[in-house]
N, C-alpha and C positions, 0 to 999 in steps of 0.2 A: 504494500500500500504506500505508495506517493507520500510526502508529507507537502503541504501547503505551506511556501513560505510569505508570508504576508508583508510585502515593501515598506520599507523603515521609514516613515514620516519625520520629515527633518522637524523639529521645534520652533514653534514661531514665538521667537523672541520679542518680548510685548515691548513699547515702543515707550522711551523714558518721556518724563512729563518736558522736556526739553524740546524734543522731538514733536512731542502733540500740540504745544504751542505753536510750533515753526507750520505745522500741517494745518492750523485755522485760522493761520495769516495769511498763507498759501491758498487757502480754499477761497477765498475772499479778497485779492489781493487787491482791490478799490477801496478797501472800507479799513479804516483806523480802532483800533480797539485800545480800552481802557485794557488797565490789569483788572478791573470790576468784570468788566466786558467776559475778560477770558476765566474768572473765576468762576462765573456761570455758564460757562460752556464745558470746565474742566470740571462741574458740580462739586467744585471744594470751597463753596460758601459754606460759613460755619458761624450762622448770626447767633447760634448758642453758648458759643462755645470761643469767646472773643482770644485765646491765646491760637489755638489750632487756625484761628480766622488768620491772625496776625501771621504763623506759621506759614500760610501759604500763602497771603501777597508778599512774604521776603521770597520765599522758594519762586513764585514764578517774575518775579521782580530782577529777583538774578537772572534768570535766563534771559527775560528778556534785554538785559541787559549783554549781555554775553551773544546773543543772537547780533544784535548794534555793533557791536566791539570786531562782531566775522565778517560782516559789511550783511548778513542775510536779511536785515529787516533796520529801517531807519525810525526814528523820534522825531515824527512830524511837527509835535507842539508839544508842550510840559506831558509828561506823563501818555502822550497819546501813538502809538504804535503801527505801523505799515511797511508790508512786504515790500521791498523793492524789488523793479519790475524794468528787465533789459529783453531788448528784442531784436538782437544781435549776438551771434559767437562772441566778438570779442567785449560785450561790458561796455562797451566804452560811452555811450547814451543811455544817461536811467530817465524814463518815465513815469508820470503819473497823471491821476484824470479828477480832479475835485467836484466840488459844485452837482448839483445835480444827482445824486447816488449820495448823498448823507453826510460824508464827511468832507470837510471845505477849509483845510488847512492842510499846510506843507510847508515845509525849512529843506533848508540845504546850503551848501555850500558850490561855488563853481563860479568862476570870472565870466563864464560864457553861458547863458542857457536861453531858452525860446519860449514863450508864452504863446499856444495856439488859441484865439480868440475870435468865435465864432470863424468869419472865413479866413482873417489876417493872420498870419506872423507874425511876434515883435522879437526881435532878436536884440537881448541885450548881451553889451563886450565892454568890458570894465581896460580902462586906458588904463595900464599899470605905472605910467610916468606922474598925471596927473590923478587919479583912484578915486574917477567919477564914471561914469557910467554913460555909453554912446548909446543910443537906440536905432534902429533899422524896423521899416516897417513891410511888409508884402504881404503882396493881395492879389495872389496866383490865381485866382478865377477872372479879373482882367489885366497880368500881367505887369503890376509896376509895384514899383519898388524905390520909396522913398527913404529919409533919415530923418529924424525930430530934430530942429534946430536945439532945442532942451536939453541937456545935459542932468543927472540927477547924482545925488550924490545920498549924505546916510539919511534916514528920513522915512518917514511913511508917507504914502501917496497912496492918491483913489483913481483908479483907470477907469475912464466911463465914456458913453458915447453923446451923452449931455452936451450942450455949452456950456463953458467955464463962464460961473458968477464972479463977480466983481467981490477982488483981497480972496480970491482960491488962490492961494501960490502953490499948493501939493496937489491939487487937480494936473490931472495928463487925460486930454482928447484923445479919442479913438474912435474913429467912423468907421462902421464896417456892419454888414448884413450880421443880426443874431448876436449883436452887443450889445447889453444893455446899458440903462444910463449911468449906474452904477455898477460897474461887474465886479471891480477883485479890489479887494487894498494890497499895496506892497510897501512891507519896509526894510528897508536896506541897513544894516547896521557889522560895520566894516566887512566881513566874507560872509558874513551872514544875511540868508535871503531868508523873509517869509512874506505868506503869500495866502491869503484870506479871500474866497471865493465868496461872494457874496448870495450863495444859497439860486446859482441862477439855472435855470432851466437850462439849459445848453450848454452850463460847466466851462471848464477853464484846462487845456490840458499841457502840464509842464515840461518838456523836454531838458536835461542837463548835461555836460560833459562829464564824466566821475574824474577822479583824478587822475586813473592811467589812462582814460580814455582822452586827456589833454593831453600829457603828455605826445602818444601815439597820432592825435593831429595834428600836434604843433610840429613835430619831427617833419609831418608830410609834407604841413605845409611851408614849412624851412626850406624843404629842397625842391619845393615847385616856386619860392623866390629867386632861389639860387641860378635855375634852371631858365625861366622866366627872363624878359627882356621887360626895361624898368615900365615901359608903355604897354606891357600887356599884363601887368602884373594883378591888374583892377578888371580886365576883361573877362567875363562870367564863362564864357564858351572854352577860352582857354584853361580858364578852372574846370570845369567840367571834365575836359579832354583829360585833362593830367588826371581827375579819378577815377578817371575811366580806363588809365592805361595802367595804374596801379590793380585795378580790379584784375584785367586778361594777362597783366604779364609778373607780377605779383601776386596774386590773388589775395589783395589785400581792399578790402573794403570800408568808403567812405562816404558818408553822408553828403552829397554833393553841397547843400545850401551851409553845413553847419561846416565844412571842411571852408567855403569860402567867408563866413562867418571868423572862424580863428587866422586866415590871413589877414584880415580886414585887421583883427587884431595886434595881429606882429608889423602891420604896416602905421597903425595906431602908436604904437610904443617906440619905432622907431628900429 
């Protein structure tokens, strides 16, 4: 008689509380959560019991903490938490989408990032000589592409599509389909960006360079100045080309508008 041998089931190793935080950031990666947030989701509220309570906002406090510290999830606002969110191999663009979906605040750090608003672009590039703040505005549904006379520097401001009332000095116009009169606040305080959507239907969505991810454009776009002849160095088409031949003969991939974005920059600084 045969014996039956019945296939060894590997062990499913249960997932540390580290872990199941990182999986309900991940599952939700638009929405910010308290440490409240996730204690009711990890059902280790303990309103009876205020030591064991206290026990676990340190225990997942730390992680959370510790998650920030891997680059796996960023600290939007005091105390408030979100997956970060790239959509490229190499990292180099973090994204996020406020406004409109619950949660309406974001910080970060980056000399270069882009506000997608309603149809526009604002691309702001921090002058690192003078460490004020240039803006670039485009409006790819009819093609043009202006600069804000304005310069901004540390400070809070309201972006809106309103007319500027009379003594607004932190008011910034923005004309564009699906902007409201009031969309976002921004305030600037030295590397530090935050950014206050103001609860709008159509949201605000942020595009950033991370740090290696500047790095890695600035490099490009080092050697497409170098490369470059002084009168085509501002020319878009010629940008384009150059990341286009870094793509087929490199296979190195770049954001054509944010690649000429960080030249703008090194031509900025000098």
């Amino acid at each position: 008689m045969e014996t039956t041998v019945k296939p060894t089931v590997p062990a499913v190793t249960p997932l540390s509380l580290k872990d199941l935080v990182l999986r309900i950031l991940e599952r939700e990666p638009h929405r910010a959560f308290t440490v409240e947030d996730l204690l009711t989701l990890l059902k280790l509220q303990s309103p009876k019991d205020p030591q064991k309570q206290a026990q676990a906002v340190e225990q997942v406090t730390t992680h959370l903490r510790s998650l920030v510290d891997g680059g796996q999830i960023t600290e939007v606002a005091p105390g408030l938490f979100k997956c970060r969110l790239f959509f490229e191999l190499e990292k180099s663009i973090e994204h996020a989408f406020i406004g409109g979906m619950g949660n309406n605040r974001y910080r970060f750090k980056s000399p270069i990032f882009r506000l997608n608003i309603g149809v526009l672009s604002v691309y702001f590039i921090k002058d690192p000589k003078k460490g004020d703040w240039f803006l670039t505005v485009r409006d790819t549904t009819i093609g043009r592409d202006y600069a804000l006379v304005r310069r901004l520097r540390d400070g809070t401001y309201l972006f809106g599509s309103r007319p500027t009332a009379a003594g607004e000095n932190n008011y910034v116009q923005i004309i564009g389909r699906y902007i409201e009169k009031e969309h976002l606040t921004l305030t600037i305080s030295g590397d530090e960006i935050g950014i206050e959507d103001h609860n709008t239907q159509n949201g605000t969505r942020i595009d950033l360079l991370t740090k290696d991810g500047l790095v890695r454009y600035q490099q490009a776009a080092r050697a497409f100045l170098k490369a470059a002849e002084p009168q085509g160095q501002k020319d878009p088409v010629k940008r384009g080309r150059f990341v286009l031949e870094q793509l087929l003969h490199h296979h190195q991939n770049f954001e054509t508008t944010f690649f000429g974005a960080v030249v703008d920059s090194l031509l900025i600084g000098g």
